[in-house]
C-alpha atoms as one frame of an Amber mdcrd trajectory, in Angstrom:
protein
 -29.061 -31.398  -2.718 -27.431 -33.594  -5.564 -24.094 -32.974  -6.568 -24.812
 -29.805  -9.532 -26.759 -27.967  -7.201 -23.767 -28.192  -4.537 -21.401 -26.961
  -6.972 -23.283 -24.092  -8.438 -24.248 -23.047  -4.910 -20.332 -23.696  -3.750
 -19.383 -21.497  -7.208 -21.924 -18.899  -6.570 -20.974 -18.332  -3.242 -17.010
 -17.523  -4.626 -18.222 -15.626  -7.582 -19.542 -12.938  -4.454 -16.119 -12.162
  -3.484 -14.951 -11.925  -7.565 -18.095  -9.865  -8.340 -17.030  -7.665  -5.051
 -14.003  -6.762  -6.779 -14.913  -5.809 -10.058 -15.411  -3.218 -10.029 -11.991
  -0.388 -10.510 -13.455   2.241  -7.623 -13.911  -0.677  -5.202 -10.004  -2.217
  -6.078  -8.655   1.342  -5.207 -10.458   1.550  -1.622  -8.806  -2.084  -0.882
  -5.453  -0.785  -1.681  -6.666   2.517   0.397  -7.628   0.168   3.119  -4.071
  -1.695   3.005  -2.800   1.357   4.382  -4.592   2.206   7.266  -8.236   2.002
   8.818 -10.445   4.923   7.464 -13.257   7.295   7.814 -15.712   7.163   4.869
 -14.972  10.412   4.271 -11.178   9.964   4.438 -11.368   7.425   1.523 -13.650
   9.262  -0.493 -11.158  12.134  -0.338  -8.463  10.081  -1.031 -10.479   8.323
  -4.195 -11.810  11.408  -5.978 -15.751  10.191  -5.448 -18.688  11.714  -3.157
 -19.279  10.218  -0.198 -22.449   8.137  -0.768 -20.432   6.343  -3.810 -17.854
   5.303  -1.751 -20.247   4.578   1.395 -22.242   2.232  -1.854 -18.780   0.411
  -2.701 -17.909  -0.212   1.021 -21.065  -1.718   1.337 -20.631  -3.927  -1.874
 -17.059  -4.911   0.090 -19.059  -5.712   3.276 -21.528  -8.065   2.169 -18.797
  -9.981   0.530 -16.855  -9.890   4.013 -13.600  -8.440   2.792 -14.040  -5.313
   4.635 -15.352  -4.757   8.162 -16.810  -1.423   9.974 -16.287  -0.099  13.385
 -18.903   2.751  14.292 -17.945   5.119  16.883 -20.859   7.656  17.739 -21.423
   9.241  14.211 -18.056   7.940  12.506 -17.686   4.697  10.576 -14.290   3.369
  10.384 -13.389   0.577   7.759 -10.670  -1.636   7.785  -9.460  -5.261   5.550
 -11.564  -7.838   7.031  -8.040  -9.707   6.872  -4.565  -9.876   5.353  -5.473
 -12.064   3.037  -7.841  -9.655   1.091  -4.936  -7.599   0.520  -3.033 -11.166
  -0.326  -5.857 -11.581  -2.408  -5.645  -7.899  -4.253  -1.663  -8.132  -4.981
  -2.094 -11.593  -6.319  -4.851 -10.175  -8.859  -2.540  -6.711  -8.950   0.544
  -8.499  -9.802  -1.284 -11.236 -12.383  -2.512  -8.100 -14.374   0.483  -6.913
 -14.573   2.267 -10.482 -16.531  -0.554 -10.862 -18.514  -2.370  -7.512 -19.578
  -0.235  -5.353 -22.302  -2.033  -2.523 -21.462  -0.793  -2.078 -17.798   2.084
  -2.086 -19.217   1.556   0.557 -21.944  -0.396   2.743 -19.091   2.958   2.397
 -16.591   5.477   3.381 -19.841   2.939   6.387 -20.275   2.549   7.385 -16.392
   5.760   6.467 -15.140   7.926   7.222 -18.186  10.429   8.813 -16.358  10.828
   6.427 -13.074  13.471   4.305 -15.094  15.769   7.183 -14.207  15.437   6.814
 -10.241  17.753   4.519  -8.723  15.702   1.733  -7.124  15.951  -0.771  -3.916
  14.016  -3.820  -3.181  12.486  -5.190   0.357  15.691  -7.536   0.935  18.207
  -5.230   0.040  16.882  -2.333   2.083  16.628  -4.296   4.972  20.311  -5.780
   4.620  20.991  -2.324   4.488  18.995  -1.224   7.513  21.080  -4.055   9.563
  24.201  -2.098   8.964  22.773   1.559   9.833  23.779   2.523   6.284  20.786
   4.040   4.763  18.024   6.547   6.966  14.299   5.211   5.264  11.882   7.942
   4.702   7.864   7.081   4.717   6.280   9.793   2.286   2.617   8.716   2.444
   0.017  10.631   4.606   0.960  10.653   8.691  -2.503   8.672   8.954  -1.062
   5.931   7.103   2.646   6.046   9.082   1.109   5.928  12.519  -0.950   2.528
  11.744   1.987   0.763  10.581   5.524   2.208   9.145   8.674   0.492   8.409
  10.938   0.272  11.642  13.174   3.565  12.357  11.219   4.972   9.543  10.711
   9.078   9.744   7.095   9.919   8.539   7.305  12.933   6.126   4.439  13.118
   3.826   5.697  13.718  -0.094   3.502  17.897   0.282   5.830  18.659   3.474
   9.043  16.968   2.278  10.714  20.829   0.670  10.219  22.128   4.581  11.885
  19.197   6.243  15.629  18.871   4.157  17.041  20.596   6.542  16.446  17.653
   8.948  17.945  14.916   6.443  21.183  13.479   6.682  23.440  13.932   3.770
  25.877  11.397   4.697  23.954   8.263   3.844  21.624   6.978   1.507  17.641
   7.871   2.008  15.200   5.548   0.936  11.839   6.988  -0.005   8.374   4.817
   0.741   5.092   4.767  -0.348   1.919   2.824  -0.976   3.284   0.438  -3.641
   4.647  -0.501  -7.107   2.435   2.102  -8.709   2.181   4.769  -5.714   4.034
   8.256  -7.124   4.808   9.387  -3.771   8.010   8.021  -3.690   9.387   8.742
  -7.080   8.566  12.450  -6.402  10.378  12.483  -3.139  13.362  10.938  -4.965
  13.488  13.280  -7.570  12.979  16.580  -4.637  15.835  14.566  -2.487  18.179
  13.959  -6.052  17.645  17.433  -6.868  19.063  18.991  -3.673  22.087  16.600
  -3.807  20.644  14.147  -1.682  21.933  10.137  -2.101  18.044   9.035  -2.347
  16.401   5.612  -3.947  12.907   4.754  -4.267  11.698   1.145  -2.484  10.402
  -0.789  -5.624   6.880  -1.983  -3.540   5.367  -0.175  -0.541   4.447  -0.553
   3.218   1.732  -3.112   2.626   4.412  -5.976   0.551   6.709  -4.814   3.442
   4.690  -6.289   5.923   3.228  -9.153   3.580   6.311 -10.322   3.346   7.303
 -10.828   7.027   9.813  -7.887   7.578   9.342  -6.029  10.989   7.028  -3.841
  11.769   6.149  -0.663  13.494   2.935   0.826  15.352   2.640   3.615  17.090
   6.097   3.499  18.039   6.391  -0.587  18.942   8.113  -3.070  17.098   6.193
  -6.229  15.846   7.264  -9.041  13.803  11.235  -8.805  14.824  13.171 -11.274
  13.808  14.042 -13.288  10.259  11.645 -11.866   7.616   9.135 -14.996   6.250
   9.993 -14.705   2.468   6.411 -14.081   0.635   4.600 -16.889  -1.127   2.928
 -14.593  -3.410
């Protein structure tokens, strides 16, 4: 093989993982799949498409290797085939976001009104968590919580939050999570929380730059990754 043919094989080979992802349906199960392990049907719920699309993209996904499936009798559970495919996502997520004017015109449109909720970043919150000053509220689905959740975290999903403020504290600060920088779950929980004279703040990213970033970690009710958070590279 002389030194073209290496390179266009070598180049083909990464274009697989670049065609994978272009595609807009395929980018949202990722960011689905940075949440938790699914069902088919689970993400196709979650996506707004049939099943058989989203069993098509997961295929697409597979071949590529950046998602894997577990069957179990008659269910088919995907997962990331690694962290670094959600590295890999944010990187693109976050480099769309510098450079393309019209993410930014689509998040002044969508999220007009999120300037007007008080806001909190990863290293501030967890500062905060140190001194027991703020109680941290996880807002996506219980699915999602139960595969991975900040520490101390309570799991109240943004539908059931009106039934549960009873069960809030009022005398410190709530922190509402979600998904990430563009997840609504939060914001809406903020403004429920603000609106029944709650102290509340939205986390600026989710769960999945949480963990990326080396802050502790909870699963099913044990700790992982205690200790001095790893500051992200990305």
């Amino acid at each position: 093989m002389d030194k073209r043919a290496f390179k266009d094989r070598l180049y083909g080979e990464f274009a697989t993982v670049a065609k994978a992802l272009a595609n807009p349906h395929r980018l949202e199960l990722v960011d689905l799949l940075a949440q938790a392990p699914r069902r088919v049907e689970e993400l196709a719920a979650e996506a707004g498409m049939t099943v058989a699309n989203t069993s098509a993209h997961l295929q697409v996904l597979r071949r590529a290797r950046l998602v894997e499936a577990e069957r179990e009798g008659v269910t088919v559970t995907y997962r990331l085939a690694t962290p670094d495919v959600f590295t890999l996502w944010r990187t693109l997520r976050d480099l769309g976001t510098r450079q393309l004017a019209e993410v930014d015109r689509l998040v002044e449109t969508f999220l007009a009104d999120r300037d007007g909720l008080e806001a909190i970043d990863q290293e501030e919150l967890h500062r905060r968590m140190q001194d027991g000053s703020v109680a941290v509220l996880d807002v996506r689905p219980a699915v999602e919580y139960e595969q991975g959740h900040i520490p101390g975290a309570r799991s109240i999903p943004v539908d059931e939050l009106e039934r549960h403020l009873a069960d809030l504290p009022k005398d410190r600060e709530i922190v509402a999570y979600c998904r990430g920088p563009y997840c609504v779950y939060a914001d809406r929980a903020v403004r429920l929380l603000s609106a029944r004279g709650f102290r509340a703040l939205r986390l600026v990213d989710g769960f999945p730059e949480w963990q990326a970033a080396g802050y502790p970690v909870e699963r099913h009710g044990s700790a992982a990754n205690r200790g001095t958070p790893q500051r992200s590279t990305t």
